[in-house]
C-alpha positions as CSV (number, residue, x, y, z in Angstrom):
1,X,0.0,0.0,0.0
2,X,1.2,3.1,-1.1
3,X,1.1,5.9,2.3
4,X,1.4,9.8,2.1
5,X,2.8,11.1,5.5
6,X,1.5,14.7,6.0
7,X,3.5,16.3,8.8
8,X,4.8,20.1,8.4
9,X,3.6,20.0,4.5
10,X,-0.3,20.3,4.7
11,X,-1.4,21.0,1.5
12,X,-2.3,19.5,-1.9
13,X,0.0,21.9,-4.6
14,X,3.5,21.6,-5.0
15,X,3.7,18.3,-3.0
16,X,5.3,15.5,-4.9
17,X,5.0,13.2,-2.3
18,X,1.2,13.4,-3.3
19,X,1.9,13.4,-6.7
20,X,4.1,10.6,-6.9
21,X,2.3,8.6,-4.9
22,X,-1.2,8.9,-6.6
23,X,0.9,7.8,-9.5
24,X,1.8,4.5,-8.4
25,X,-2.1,3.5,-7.7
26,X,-4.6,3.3,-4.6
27,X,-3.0,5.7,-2.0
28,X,-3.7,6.3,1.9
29,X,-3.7,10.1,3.0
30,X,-2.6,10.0,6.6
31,X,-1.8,12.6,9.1
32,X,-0.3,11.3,12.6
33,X,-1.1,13.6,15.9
34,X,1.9,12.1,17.5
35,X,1.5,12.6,21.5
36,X,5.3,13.1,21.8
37,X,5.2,15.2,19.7
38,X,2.9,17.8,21.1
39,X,3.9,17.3,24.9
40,X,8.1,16.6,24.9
41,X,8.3,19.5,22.5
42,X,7.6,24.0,22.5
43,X,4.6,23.3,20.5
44,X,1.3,24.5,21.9
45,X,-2.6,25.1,21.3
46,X,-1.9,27.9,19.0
47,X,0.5,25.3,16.8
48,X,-2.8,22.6,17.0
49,X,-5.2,25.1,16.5
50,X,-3.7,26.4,13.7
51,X,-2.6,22.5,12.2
52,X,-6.3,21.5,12.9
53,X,-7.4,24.2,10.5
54,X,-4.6,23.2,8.1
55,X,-5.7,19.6,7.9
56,X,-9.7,20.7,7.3
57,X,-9.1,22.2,3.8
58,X,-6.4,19.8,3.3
59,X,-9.3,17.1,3.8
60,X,-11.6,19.2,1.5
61,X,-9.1,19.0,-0.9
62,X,-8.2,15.2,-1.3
63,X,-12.0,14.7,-0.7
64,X,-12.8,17.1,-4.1
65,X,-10.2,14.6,-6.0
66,X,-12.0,11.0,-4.6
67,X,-10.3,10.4,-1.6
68,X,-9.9,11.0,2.1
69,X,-7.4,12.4,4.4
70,X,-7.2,9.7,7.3
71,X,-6.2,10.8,10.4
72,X,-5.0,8.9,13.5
73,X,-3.5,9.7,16.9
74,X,-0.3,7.2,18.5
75,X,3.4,7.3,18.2
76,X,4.6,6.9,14.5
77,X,6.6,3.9,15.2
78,X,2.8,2.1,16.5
79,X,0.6,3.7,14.0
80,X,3.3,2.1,11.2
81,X,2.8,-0.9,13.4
82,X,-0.6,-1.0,12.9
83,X,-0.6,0.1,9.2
84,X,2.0,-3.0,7.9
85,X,-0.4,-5.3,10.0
86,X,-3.2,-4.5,7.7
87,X,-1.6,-4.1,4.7
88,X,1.7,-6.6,4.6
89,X,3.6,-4.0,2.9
90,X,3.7,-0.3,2.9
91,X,5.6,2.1,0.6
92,X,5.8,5.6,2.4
93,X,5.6,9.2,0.8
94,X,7.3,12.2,2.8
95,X,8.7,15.0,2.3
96,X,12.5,14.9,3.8
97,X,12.3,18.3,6.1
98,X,9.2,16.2,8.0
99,X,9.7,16.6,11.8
100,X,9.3,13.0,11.9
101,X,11.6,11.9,9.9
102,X,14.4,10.2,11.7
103,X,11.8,7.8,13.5
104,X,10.2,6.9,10.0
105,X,13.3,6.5,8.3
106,X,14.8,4.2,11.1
107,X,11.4,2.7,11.3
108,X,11.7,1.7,7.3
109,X,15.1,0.3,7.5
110,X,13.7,-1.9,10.6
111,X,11.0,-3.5,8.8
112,X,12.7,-3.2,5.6
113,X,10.1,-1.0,4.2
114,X,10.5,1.2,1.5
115,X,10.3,4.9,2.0
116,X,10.6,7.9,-1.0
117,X,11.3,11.0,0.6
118,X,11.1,14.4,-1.8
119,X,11.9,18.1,-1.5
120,X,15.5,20.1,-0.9
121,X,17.9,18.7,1.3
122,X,20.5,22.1,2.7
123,X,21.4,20.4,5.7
124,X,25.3,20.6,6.5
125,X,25.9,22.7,3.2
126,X,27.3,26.1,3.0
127,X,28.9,27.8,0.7
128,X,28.6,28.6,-3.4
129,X,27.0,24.8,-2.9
130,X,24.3,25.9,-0.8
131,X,23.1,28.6,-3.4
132,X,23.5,26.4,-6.4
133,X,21.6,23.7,-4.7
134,X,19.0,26.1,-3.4
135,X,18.4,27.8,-6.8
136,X,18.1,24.5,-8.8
137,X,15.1,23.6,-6.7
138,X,13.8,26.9,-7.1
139,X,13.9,26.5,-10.7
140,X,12.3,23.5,-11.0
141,X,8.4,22.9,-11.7
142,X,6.1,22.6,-9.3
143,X,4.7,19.1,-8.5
144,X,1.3,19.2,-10.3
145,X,-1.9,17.9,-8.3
146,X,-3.6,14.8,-9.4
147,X,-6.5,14.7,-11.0
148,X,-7.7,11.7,-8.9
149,X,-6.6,10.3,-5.7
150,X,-7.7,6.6,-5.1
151,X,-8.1,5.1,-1.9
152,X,-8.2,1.8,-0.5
153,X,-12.0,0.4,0.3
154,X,-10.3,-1.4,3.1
155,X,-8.9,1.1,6.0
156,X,-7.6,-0.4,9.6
157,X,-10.3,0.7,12.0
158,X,-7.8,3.0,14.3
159,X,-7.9,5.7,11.2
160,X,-10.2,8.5,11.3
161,X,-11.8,10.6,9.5
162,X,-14.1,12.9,11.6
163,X,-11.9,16.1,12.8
164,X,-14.5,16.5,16.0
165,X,-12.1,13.6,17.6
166,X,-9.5,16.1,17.5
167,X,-11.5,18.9,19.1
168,X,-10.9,17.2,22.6
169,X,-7.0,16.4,22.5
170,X,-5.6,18.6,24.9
171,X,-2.3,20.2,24.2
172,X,-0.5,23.0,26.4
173,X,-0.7,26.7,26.1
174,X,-3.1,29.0,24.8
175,X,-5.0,29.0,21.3
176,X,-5.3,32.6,20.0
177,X,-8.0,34.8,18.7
178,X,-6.2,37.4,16.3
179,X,-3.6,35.3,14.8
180,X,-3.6,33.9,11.3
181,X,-6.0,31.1,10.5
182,X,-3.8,28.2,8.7
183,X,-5.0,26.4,5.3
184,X,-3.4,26.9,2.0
185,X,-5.8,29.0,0.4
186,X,-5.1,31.5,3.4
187,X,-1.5,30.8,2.6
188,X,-2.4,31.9,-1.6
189,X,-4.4,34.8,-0.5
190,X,-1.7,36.0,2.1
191,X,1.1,35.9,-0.6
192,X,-1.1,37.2,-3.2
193,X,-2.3,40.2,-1.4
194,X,1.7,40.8,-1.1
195,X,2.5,40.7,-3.7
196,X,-0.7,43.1,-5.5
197,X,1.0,45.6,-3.0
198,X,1.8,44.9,0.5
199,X,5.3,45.3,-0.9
200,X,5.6,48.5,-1.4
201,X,6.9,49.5,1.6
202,X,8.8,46.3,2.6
203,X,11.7,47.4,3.3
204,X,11.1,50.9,4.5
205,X,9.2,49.2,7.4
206,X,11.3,46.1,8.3
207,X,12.2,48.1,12.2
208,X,8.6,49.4,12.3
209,X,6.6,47.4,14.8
210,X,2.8,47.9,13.4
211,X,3.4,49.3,9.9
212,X,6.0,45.9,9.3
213,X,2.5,43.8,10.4
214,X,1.0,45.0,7.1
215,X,4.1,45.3,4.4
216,X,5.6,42.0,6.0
217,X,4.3,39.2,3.7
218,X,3.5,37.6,6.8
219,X,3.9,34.1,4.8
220,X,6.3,32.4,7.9
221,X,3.7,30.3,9.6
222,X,2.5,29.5,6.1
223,X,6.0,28.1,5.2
224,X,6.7,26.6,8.6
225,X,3.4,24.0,8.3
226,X,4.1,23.6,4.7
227,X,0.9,25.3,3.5
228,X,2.7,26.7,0.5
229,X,5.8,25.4,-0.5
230,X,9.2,27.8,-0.9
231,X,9.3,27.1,-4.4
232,X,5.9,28.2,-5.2
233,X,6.7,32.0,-3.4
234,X,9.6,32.2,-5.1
235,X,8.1,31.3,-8.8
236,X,4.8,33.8,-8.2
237,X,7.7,36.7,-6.9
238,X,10.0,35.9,-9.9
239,X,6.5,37.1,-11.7
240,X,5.6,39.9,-10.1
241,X,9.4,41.4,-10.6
242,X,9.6,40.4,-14.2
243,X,6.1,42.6,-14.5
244,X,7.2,45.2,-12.5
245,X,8.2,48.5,-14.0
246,X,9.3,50.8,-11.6
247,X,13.0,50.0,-10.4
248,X,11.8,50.9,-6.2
249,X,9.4,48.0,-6.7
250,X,11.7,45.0,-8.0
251,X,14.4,46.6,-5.1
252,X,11.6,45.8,-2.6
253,X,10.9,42.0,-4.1
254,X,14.7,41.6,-4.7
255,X,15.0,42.2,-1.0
256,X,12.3,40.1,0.1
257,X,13.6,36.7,-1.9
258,X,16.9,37.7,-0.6
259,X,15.6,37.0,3.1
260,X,13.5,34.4,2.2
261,X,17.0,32.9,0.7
262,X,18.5,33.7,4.2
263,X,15.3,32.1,6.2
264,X,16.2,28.7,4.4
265,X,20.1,28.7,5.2
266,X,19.0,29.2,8.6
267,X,16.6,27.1,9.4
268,X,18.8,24.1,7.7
269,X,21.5,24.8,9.9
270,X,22.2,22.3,13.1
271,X,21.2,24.1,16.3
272,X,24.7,24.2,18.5
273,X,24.1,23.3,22.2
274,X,27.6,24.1,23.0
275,X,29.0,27.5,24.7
276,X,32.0,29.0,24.9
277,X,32.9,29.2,28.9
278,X,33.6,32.7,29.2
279,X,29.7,33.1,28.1
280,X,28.6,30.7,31.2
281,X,31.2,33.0,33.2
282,X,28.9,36.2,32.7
283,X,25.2,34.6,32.8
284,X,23.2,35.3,36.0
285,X,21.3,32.8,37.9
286,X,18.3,32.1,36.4
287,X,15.6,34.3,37.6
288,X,12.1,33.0,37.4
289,X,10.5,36.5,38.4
290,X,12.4,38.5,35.9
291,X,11.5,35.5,33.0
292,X,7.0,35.9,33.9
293,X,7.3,39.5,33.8
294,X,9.1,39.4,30.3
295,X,6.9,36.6,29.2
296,X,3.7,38.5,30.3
297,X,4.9,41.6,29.2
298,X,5.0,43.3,33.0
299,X,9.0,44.4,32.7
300,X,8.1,48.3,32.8
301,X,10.1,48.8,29.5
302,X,7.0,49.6,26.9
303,X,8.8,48.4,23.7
304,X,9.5,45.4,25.1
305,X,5.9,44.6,27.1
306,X,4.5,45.7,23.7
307,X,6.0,43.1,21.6
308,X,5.4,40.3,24.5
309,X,1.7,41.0,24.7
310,X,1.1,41.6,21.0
311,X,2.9,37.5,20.4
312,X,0.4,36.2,23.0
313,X,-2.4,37.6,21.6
314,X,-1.3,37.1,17.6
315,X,1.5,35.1,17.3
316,X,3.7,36.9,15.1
317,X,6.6,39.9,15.3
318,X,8.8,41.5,13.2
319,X,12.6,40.2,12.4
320,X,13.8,43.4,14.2
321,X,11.4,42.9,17.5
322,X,12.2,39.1,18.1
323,X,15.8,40.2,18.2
324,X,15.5,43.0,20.8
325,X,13.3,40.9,23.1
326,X,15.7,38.4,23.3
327,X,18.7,40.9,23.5
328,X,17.1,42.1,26.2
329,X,16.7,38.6,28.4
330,X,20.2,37.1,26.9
331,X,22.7,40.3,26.6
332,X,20.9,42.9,29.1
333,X,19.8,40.5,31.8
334,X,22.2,37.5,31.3
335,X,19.7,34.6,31.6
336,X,19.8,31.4,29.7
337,X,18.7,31.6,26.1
338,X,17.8,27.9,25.6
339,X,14.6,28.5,28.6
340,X,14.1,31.9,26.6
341,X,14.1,29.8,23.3
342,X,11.5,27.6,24.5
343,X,9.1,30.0,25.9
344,X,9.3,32.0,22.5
345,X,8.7,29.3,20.4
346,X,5.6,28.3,22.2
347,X,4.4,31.9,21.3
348,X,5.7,32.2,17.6
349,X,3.1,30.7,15.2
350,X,6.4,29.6,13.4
């Protein structure tokens, strides 16, 4: 049986997993809420929330070509368990960047299993090889959507399909009422509406904290869940600045790709646990009174209670405001960044 693995790539366009796999015959959508996963880890209600509502037009979708999206809730390694049981063979469809990735991959060589991962691979490389790697992907078409996705009639009971079973899993934190809704039309609209003229003043309001909430493209959380693909933003901007006529407005989208470049070298990058001792030499003792009042936005300084209350309540800030409330805690105060990095990330929608 031929499996599609949604993870942190919920949507139907650009995904060749989908496509390759609807190639090969009957296919079995399947989406995993992995406990772990959503208790050992930063992610919170706002990340569920907003997966939850990634997953519902995902569903819509797959349902509008003939099939499902089955969903089921158990560590990977059991549901895959559960999956070979029913079908004595499996041949899994991911994408490579999936957060669960090791654990299917050491899952596959296990039970000897065969798994076709897809999409652009930057870990470990720098350099002019990093760019040429990067803007060969770029270049490439987008994996086209099937006309028809064909299920199996026979599904192991343990998968679901109704997304009120998911209304009850509890997961920690807060959802939010004035972030971003996730699904990729939102994603679409969002980079569309950027690009028809958000833009304009992209640059000119990168360390502006409310005028950057408008001419950001605001696409992050998008990119992070996979509701559009990389590849896809950077075709539809190559587009816009091919159309464009006026020289201030293919600066503005140069720029833009330029950091969306950057975003990707970043995020590919191996996080470094290790410190240089002189750095441990300087750091305070933690303070736990000192971390709530940042977190809840209660420190007395205005910019920085400002940005902390306006990520509870949305989810999102600037480039320029993430870096100057964590300044603030790391270089002013001298606490330890890894508990900052944990309480931010269960804020940013990204």
């Amino acid at each position: 049986m031929n499996i599609i693995l949604f993870n942190n790539d919920l949507r139907s366009s650009d995904h060749q997993p989908l496509t390759e796999a609807a190639r090969a015959g009957e296919v079995l959508p399947v989406y995993v809420v992995v406990p772990s996963h959503w208790k050992d880890t930063p992610l919170s209600a706002r990340h569920f929330q907003f997966v939850v509502e990634s997953l519902e037009e995902l569903s819509k979708g797959i349902a509008g070509k003939g099939g499902n999206l089955f969903l089921a809730i158990g560590e990977i390694e059991t549901v895959l368990d559960k999956l070979l049981d029913t079908y004595e063979y499996i041949n899994l469809f991911t994408h490579n960047d999936s957060m669960l990735m090791d654990k299917v991959k050491k899952w596959t060589e296990q039970n000897q299993q065969l798994l076709f991962s897809y999409g652009l691979e930057l870990e470990n490389i720098s350099g002019k090889h990093f760019n040429t790697r990067l803007n060969s992907y770029l270049k490439e078409s987008v994996a086209q959507v099937p006309n028809k996705i064909d299920v199996p009639s026979n599904t192991p009971d343990f998968l679901f399909t109704d997304f009120k079973k998911l209304q009850n899993y509890r997961v920690k934190g807060n959802k939010i009422r004035f972030g971003q809704q996730g699904g990729e039309m939102k994603a679409i609209e969002t980079l569309d509406s950027f690009l028809e003229g958000r833009f304009a003043n992209y640059i000119e309001n990168q360390q502006k904290p409310l005028p950057s909430s408008f001419s950001s493209s605001r696409l992050s959380a998008y990119i992070t869940w996979g509701n559009i693909s990389v590849r896809t933003i950077y075709q539809k901007t190559g587009e816009k600045l091919e159309a464009c006529e006026l020289d201030g407005d293919k600066i503005q989208l140069e720029d833009f790709l330029s950091k969306l470049a950057a975003r990707l070298k970043i995020c590919s990058m191996k996080i470094q646990q290790q410190e240089v001792g002189d750095v441990n030499k300087i750091k305070r003792e933690w303070n736990e009174g000192w971390f709530q009042r940042w977190l809840q936005g209660r420190t007395g300084i205005p910019i920085i209670d400002a940005a902390m209350r306006s990520l509870d309540k949305t989810g999102w800030m600037n480039f320029s405001l993430r870096a100057m409330v964590t300044s603030f805690m790391a270089n002013t105060l001298l606490l330890d960044e890894q508990q900052l990095s944990a309480a931010l990330a269960e804020l940013f929608l990204d």
